[in-house]
C-alpha positions in Angstrom: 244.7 103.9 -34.5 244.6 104.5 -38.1 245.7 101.9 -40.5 248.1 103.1 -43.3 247.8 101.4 -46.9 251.4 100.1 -48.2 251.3 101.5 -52.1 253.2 98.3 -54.5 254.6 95.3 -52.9 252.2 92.0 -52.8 249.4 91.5 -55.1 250.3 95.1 -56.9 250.8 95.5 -60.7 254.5 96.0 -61.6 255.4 98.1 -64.4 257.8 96.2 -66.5 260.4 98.0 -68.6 260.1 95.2 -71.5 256.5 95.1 -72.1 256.4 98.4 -74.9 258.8 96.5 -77.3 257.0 93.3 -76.8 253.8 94.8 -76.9 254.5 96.9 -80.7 256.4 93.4 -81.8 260.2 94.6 -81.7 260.9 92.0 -78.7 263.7 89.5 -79.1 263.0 86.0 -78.1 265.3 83.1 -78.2 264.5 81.4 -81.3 265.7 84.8 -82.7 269.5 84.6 -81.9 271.6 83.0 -84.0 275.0 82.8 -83.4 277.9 81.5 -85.4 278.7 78.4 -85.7 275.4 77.7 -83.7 273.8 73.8 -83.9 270.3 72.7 -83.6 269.2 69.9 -81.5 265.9 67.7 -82.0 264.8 65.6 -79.3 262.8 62.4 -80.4 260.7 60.6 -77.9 258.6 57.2 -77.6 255.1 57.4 -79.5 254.3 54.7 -76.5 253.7 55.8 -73.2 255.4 54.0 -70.5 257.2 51.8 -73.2 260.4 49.8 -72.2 263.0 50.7 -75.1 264.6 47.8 -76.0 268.2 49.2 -78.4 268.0 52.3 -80.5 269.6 52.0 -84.0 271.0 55.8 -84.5 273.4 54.4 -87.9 270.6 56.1 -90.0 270.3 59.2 -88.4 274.2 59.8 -88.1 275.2 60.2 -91.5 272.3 62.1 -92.5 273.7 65.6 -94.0 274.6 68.6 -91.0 274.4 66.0 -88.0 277.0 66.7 -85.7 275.7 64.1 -82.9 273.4 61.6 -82.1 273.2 61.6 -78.1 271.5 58.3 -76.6 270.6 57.4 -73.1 273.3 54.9 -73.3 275.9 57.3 -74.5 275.2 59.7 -71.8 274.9 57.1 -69.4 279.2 55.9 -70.7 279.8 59.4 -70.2 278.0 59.9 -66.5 275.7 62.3 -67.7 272.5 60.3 -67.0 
């Protein structure tokens, strides 16, 4: 009995529509979009691995110019987010 060879499916190469944009640079990736009215967000983490944080002072960093928010464990945590 002769076995017939499946053409595509598993382990085959898919041609994807995308790739020619990409490929001569005119893709759009996220950090392109801008939307009105859109905010930024910066996430700052612990220099110390495995560090117990203690309090987090966030007076200095919310009335520096264009911040909207300054979101905390503790905040999120009031809010049931965390």
């Amino acid at each position: 009995m002769a076995t017939e060879i499946a053409h595509g499916g598993i382990g085959a190469s898919v041609k994807r529509k995308e790739d020619p944009r990409f490929i001569r640079g005119k893709g759009t990736y996220i950090d392109d979009v801008v939307l009105p009215g859109m905010l930024y967000m910066k996430i700052l983490r612990s220099p110390h691995a495995h560090a117990k944080i203690l309090s987090i002072n966030a007076d200095a960093a919310s009335v520096l110019p264009g911040v909207v928010a300054v979101v905390t464990g503790e905040l999120m945590a009031a809010h049931n987010l965390a």
